[in-house]
Structure formats: C-alpha cells, structure tokens
KEPAZA-846805 format. One record per atom (N, C-alpha, C): residue number from 0; x, y, z; atom name; residue in three letters; chain. Coordinates in steps of 0.001 Angstrom, whole numbers. Each point is the difference from the previous one (the first is absolute). Layout:
% residues N
nr:NUM&c1:X&c2:Y&c3:Z&atom:CA&rest:ALA&kette:A
...
END
This chain:
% residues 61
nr:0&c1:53442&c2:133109&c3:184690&atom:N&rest:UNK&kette:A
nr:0&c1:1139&c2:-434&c3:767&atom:CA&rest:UNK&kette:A
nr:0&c1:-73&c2:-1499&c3:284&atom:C&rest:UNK&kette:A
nr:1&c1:-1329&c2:-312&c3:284&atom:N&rest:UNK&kette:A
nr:1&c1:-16&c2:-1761&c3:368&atom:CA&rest:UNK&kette:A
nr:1&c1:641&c2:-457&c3:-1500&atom:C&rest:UNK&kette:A
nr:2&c1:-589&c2:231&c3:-1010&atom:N&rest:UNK&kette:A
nr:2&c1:79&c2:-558&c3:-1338&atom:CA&rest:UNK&kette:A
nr:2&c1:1559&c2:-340&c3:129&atom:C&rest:UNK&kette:A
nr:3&c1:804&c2:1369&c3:114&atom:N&rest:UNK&kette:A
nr:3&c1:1368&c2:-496&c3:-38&atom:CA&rest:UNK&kette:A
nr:3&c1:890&c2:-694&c3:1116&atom:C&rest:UNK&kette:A
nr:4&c1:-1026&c2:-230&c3:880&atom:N&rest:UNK&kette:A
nr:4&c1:478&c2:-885&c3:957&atom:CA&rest:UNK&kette:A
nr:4&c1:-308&c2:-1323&c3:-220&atom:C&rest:UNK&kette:A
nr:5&c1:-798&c2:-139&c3:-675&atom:N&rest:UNK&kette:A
nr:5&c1:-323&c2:-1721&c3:-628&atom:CA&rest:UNK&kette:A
nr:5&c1:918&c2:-354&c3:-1255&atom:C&rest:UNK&kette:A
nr:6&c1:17&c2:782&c3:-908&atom:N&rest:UNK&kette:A
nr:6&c1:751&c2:-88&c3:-816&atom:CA&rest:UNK&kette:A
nr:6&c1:1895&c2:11&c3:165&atom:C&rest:UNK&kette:A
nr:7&c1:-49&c2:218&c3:1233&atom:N&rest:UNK&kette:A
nr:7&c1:1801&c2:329&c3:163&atom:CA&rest:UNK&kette:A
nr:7&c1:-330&c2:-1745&c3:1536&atom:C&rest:UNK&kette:A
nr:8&c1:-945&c2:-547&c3:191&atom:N&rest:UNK&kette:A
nr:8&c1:-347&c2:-1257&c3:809&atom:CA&rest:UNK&kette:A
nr:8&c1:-124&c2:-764&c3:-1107&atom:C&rest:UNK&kette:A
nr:9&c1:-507&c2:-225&c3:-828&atom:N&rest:UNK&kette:A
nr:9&c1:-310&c2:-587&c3:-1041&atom:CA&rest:UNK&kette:A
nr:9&c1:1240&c2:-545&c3:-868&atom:C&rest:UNK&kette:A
nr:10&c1:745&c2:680&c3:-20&atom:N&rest:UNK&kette:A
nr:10&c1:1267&c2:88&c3:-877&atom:CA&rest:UNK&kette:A
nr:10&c1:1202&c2:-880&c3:199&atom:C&rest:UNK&kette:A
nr:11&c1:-237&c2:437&c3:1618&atom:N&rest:UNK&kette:A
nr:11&c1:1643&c2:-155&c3:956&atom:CA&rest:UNK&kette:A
nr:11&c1:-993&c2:-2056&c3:183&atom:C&rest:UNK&kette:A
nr:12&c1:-839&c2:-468&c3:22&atom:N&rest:UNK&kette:A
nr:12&c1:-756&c2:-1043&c3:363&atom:CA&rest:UNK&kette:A
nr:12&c1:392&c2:-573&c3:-1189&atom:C&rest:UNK&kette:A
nr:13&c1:-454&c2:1044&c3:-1063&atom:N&rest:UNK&kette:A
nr:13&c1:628&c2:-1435&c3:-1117&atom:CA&rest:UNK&kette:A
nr:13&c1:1183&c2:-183&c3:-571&atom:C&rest:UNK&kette:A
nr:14&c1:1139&c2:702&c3:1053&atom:N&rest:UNK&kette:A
nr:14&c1:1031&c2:-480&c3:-195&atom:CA&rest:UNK&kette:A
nr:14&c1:943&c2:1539&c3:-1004&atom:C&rest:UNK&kette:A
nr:15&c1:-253&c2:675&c3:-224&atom:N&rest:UNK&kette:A
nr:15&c1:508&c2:1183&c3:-362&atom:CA&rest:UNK&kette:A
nr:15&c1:1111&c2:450&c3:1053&atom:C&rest:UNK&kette:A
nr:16&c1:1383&c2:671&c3:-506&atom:N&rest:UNK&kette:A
nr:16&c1:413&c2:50&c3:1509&atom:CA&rest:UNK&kette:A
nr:16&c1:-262&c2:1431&c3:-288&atom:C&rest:UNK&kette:A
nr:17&c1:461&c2:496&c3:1591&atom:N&rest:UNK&kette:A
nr:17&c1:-315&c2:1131&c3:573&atom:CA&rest:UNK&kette:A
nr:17&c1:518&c2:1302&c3:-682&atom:C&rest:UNK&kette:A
nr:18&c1:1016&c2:10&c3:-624&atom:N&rest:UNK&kette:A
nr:18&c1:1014&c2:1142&c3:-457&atom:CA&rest:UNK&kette:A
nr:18&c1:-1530&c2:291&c3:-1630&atom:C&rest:UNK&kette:A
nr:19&c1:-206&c2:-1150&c3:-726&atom:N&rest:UNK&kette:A
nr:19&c1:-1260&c2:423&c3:-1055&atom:CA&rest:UNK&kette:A
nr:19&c1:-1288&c2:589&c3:953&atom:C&rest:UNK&kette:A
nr:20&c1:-231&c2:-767&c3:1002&atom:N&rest:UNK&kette:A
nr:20&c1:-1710&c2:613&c3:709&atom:CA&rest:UNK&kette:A
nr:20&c1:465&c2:1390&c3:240&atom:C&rest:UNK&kette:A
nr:21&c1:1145&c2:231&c3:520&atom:N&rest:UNK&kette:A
nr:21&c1:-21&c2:1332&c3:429&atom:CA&rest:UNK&kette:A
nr:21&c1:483&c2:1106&c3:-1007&atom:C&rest:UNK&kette:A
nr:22&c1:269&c2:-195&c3:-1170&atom:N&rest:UNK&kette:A
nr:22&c1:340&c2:677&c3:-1349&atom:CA&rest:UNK&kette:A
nr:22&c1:-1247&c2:-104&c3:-376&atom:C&rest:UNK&kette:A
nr:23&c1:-623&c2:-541&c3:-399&atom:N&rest:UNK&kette:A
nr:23&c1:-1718&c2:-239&c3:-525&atom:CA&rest:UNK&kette:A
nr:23&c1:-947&c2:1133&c3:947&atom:C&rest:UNK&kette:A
nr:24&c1:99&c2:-58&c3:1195&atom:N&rest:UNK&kette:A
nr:24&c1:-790&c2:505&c3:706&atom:CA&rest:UNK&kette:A
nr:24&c1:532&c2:1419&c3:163&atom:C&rest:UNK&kette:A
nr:25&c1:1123&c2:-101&c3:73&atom:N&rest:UNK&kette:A
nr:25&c1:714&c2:1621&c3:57&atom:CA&rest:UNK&kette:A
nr:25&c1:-277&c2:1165&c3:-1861&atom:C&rest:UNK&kette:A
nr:26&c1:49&c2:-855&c3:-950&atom:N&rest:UNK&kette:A
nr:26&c1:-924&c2:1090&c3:-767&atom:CA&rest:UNK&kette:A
nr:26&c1:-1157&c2:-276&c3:-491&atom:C&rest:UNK&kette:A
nr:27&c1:-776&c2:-1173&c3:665&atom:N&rest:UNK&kette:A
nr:27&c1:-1494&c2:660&c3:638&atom:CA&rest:UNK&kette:A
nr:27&c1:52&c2:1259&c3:556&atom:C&rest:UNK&kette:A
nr:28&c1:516&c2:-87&c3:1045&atom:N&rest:UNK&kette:A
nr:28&c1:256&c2:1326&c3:728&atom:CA&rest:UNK&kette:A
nr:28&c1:243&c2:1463&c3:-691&atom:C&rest:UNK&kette:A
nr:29&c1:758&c2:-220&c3:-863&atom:N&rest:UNK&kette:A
nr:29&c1:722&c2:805&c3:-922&atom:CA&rest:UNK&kette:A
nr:29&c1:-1472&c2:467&c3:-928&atom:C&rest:UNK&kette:A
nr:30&c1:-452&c2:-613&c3:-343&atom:N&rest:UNK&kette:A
nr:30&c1:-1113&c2:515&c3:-1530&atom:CA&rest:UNK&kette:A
nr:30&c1:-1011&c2:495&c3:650&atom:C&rest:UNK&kette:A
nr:31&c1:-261&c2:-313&c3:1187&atom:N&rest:UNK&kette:A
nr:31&c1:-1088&c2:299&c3:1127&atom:CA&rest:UNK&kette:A
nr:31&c1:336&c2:1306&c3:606&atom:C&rest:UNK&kette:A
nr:32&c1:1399&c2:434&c3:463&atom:N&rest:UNK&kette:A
nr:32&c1:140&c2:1440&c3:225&atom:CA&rest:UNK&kette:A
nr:32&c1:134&c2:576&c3:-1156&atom:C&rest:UNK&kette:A
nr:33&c1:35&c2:-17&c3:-1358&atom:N&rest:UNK&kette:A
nr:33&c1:60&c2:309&c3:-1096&atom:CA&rest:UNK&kette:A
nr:33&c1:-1138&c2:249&c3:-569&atom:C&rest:UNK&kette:A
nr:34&c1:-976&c2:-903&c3:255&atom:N&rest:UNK&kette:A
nr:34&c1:-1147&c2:592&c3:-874&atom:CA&rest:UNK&kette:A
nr:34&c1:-725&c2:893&c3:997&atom:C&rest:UNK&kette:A
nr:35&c1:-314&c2:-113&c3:1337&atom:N&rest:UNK&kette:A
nr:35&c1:43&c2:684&c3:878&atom:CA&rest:UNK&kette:A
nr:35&c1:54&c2:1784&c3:-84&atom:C&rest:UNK&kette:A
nr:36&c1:1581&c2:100&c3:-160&atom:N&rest:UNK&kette:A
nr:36&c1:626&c2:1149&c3:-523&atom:CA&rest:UNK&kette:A
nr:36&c1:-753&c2:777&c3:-971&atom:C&rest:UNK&kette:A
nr:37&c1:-111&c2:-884&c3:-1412&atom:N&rest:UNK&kette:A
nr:37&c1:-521&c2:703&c3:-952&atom:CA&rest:UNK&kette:A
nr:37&c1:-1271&c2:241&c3:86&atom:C&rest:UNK&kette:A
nr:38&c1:-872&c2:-714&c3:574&atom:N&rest:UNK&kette:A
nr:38&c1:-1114&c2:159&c3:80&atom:CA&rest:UNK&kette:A
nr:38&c1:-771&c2:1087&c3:1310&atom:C&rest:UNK&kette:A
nr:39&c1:1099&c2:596&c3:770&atom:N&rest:UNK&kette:A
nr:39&c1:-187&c2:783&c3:460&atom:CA&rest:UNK&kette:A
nr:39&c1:699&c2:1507&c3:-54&atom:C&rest:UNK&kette:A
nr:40&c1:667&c2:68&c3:-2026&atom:N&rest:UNK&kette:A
nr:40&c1:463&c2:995&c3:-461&atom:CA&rest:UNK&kette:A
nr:40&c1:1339&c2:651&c3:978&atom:C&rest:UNK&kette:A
nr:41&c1:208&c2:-827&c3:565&atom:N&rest:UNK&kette:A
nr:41&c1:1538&c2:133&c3:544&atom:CA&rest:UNK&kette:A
nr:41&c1:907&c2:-537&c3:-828&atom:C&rest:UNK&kette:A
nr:42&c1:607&c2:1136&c3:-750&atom:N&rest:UNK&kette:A
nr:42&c1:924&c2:112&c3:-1144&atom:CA&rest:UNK&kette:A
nr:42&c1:1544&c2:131&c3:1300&atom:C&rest:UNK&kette:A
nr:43&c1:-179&c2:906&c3:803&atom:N&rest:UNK&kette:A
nr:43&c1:1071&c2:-211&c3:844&atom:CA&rest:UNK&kette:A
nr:43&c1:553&c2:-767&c3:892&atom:C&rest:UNK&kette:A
nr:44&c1:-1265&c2:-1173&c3:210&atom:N&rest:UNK&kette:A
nr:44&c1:515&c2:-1154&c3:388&atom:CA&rest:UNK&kette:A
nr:44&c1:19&c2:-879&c3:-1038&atom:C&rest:UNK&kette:A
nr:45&c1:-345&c2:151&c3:-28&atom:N&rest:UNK&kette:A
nr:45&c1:300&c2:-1107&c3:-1547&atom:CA&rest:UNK&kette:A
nr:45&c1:1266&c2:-366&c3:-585&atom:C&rest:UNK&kette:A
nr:46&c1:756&c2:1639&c3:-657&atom:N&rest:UNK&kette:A
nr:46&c1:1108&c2:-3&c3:0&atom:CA&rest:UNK&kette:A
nr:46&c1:685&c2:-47&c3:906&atom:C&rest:UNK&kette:A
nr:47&c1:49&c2:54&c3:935&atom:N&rest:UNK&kette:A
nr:47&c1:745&c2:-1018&c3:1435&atom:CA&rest:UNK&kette:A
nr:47&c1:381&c2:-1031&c3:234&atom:C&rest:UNK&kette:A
nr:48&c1:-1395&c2:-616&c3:-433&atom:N&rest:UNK&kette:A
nr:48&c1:-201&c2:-1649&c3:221&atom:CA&rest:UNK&kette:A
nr:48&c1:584&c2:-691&c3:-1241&atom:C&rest:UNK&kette:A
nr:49&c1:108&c2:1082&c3:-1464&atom:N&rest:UNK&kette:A
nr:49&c1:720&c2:-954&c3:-915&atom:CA&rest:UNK&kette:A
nr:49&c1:1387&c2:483&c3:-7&atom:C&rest:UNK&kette:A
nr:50&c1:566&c2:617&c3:783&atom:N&rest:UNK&kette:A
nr:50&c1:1542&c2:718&c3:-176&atom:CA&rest:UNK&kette:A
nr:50&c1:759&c2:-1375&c3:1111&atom:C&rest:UNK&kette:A
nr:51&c1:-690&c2:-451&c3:1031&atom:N&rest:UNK&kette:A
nr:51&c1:413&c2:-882&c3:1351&atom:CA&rest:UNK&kette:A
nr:51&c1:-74&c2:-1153&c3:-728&atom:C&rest:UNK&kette:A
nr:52&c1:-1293&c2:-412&c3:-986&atom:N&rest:UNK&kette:A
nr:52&c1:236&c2:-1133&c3:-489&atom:CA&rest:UNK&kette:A
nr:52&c1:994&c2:-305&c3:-1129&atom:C&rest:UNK&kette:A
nr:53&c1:740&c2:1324&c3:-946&atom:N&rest:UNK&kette:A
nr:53&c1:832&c2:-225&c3:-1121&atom:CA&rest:UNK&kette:A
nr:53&c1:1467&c2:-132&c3:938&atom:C&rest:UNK&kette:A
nr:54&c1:307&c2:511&c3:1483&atom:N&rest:UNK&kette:A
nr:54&c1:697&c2:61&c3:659&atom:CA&rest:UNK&kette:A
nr:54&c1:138&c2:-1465&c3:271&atom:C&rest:UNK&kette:A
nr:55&c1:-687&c2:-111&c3:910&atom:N&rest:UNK&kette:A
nr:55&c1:-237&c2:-1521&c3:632&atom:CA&rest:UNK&kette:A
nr:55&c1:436&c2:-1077&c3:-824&atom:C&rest:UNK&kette:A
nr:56&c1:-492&c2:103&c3:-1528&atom:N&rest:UNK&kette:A
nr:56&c1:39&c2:-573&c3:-949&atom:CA&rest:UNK&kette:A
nr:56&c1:1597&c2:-354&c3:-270&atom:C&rest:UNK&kette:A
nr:57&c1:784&c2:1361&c3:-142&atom:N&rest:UNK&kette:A
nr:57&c1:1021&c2:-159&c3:-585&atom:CA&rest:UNK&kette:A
nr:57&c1:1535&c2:-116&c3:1047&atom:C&rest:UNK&kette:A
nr:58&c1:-439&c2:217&c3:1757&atom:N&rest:UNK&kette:A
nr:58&c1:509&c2:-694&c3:485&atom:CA&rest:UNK&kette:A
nr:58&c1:135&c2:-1587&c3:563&atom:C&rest:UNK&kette:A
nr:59&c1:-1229&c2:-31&c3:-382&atom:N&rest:UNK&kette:A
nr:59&c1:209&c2:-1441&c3:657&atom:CA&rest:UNK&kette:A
nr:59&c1:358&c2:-1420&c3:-1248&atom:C&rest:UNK&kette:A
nr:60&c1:549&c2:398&c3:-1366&atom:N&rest:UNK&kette:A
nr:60&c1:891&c2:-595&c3:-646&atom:CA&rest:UNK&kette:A
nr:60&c1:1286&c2:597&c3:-500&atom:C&rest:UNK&kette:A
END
C-alpha cells in the first residue's frame, strides 16, 4: 500500500495531472483484486470482478 502511495506522490510531483495518477493507480487496483481472485480459486468472484469491469468499461465511453 505505501508503494502505491509513493508512486501516485511521485507522479502528481512530477507534474502528471491527477485524472492519469488516478487511472494508473485505479488498475493497479484492478490487477491486484484480480490476481488476488485467481489465486485464491475464486472463479465466482472473479467472474464478478470481470463482468463490473467489461461493464464499467463500456459505460464510461
């Protein structure tokens, strides 16, 4: 958690604006409950977590 707190400090410092730090850091987030998932043979979350993200995906363009 620090890691991605330096890295999302790090970012916004060198001038990155905020709308990329927080897309960057948000699927960090994303591959992290993802591998998570699989690696704890939760097939039913899993498919959860990728049905919200093809959702998410295809509302928000």
């Amino acid at each position: 958690m620090i890691t991605v707190l330096a890295l999302g400090s790090a970012l916004f410092v060198a001038g990155t604006p905020l709308r990329t730090v927080f897309t960057l850091l948000g699927g960090l987030g994303a591959i992290s409950a993802g591998t998570l998932a699989a690696a704890g043979g939760g097939r039913r979350l899993l498919t959860a977590f990728a049905e919200t993200l093809a959702r998410s995906a295809a509302g928000g363009r």
